[in-house]
Structures are given as structure tokens and as C-alpha cells.
N, C-alpha and C positions, 0 to 999 in steps of 0.2 A: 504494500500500500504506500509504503514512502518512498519506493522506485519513480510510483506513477505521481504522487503529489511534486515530486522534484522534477522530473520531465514536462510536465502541464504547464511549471512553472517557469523552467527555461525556454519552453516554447513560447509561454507567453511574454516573455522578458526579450525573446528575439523579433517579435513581429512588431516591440511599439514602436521602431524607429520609421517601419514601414506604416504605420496606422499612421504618424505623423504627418509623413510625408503627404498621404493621403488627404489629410484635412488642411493641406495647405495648399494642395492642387485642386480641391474641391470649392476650398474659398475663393481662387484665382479664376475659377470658372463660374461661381456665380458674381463676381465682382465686371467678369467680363460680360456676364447675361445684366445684368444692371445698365453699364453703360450702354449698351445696343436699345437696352427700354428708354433710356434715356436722350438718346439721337433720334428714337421715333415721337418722343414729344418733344425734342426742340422742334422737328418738323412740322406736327400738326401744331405748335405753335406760331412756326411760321404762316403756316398756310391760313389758319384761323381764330388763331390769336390777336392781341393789344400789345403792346408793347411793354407790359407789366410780363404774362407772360411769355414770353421770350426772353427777356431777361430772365426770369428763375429759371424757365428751360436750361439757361447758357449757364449759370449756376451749380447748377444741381448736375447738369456734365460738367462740368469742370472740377467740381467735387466727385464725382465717380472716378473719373481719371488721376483725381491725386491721389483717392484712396487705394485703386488698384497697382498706380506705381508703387505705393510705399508696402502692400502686400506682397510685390514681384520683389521691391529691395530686398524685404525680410526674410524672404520665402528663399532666394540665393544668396544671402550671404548665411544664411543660418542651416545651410542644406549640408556645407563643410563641416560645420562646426556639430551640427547630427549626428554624424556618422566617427564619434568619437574615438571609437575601434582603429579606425583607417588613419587618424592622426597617428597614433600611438605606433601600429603598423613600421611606418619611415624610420623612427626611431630604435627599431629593434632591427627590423634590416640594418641600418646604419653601425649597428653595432658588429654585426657580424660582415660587414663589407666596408674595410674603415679605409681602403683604397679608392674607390668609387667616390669617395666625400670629400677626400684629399681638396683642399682650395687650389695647393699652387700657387705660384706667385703672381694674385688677381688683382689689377687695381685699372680703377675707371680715371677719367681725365677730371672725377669731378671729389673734391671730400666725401670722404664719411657720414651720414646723418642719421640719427637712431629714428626711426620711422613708426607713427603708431597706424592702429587699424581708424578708417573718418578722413584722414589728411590727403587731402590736394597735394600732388609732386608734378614738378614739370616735367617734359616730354623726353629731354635727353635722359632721364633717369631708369626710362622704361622702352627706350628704341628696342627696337627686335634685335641687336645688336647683344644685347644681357638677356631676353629671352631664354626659358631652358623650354628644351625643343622636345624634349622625350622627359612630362613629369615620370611616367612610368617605369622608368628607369631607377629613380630614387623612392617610388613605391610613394607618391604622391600621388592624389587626387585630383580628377581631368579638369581643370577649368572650365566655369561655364559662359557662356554668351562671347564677349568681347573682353571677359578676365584671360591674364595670362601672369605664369609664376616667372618673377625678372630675379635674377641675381644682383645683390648688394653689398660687396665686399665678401662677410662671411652669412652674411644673414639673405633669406628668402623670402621675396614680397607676391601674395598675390594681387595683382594690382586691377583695375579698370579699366584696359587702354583709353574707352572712348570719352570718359570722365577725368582721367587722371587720380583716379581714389584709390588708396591702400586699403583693400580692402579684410586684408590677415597677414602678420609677420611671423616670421619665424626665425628665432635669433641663433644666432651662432651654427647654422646651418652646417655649413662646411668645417672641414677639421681646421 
């Protein structure tokens, strides 16, 4: 009987990462069904409305659209940070492949700057240039959308390309 209550339990301890995930792609699809309701009454406001409404029309989208952007920011930057297993992962690989992680004598044209996760960086910090091209290699996690993981001295940024946002550090990356 304590076989099966300890297996029930690991099974249910492995699936909540997936339930999560679940309720933040389920939120992102009714946040997307909201704004499409929402562009059908800006329209019939257009069409047969005042000028009262069409302005709330234009409102009330422009409020669904910031609420679904900051559900998509949440939903990807917090999809890494989910799958805490896969963090940990790099780290034990690293341990037993301490060649692979070697830095070498790496240095950019620009200083050093200790970088948090939120911060705006300009564009020479994140050319393709510092790019790593195979996370998979170091048993990191794929980048999503327009993220990519850049090297920064010894430390590893996931960064925004098209924002310029740090989006996760990882300090002391290389030996």
C-alpha cells in the first residue's frame, strides 16, 4: 500500500509542471479570444456607434492587448524558470565535462558589467558575434521567440534580441 501511495505521488508531483504550463496556455488563448471580441465591437462601434462609444471600444482593446502582452511576458520568461530540473541539469553536466566550460582567454572590446535579469543592454553586447550557437551543447535550454543565450566574459545572458532585455543571468558560467 505505501508502494502505491509513493508512486501516485511522484506521478502527481511530475505532471504539475505540465498542468502549469497548461493554465498559462489556456489563459493566453482566452486573453486572445477576448481581444478578437473586442475588435468586433470596436467595429460595430464604428459602424453604429457615437463617439462615446468608440472610444471605450479603443479602450477596452487597448486594455486587452496590454493585458495579453504582459500574460505572453510572464508566460516566457517564467517557462525557464518552471522547469527547474533543466537549470540544475547544466550544472551537473558541467561538473563532469569541466573541458567543455573551459573560458579560454575570452575578452570583448567592451568592460565587464555585472548584468541583472529587467535591464536594457545595448546592441554590441548581444551581436551574434557572442551568440552561443548550440545551447545544447552545455545542456541549456532552447531559447524562445527572439531570446538568445550571448556570452559575457565568464557569465551567460539570456537576453531579448529585439528588446535589448536581460532576460536571466547566469554567473560564473564558464571555468
Amino acid at each position: 500500500m505505501r508502494k502505491l501511495i509513493t508512486a501516485a505521488l511522484l506521478a502527481a508531483t511530475a505532471l504539475v509542471p505540465a498542468a502549469a504550463q497548461a493554465q498559462g496556455r489556456g489563459e493566453l488563448r482566452r486573453d486572445r479570444q477576448e481581444i478578437r471580441e473586442e475588435q468586433r465591437e470596436l467595429r460595430r462601434a464604428y459602424r453604429y456607434g457615437d463617439r462615446e462609444d468608440i472610444r471605450d471600444a479603443r479602450r477596452d482593446l487597448r486594455e486587452a492587448r496590454r493585458e495579453y502582452r504582459e500574460d505572453l511576458r510572464d508566460y516566457r520568461q517564467n517557462d525557464w524558470r518552471r522547469n527547474d530540473w533543466r537549470r540544475n541539469d547544466w550544472r551537473d553536466y558541467r561538473q563532469r565535462n569541466r573541458a567543455l566550460y573551459a573560458g579560454g582567454n575570452w575578452r570583448a572590446p567592451f568592460g565587464y558589467n555585472s548584468f541583472r535579469p529587467g535591464v536594457r543592454i545595448g546592441a554590441p553586447y548581444y551581436t551574434q558575434r557572442y551568440w552561443i550557437s548550440d545551447p545544447y551543447r552545455y545542456h541549456l535550454p532552447r531559447p524562445v521567440g527572439f531570446q538568445r543565450w550571448v556570452r559575457h566574459y565568464d557569465d551567460l545572458l539570456l537576453v531579448d534580441t529585439r528588446r535589448g532585455v536581460v532576460v536571466d543571468v547566469i554567473r560564473g558560467f564558464y571555468w
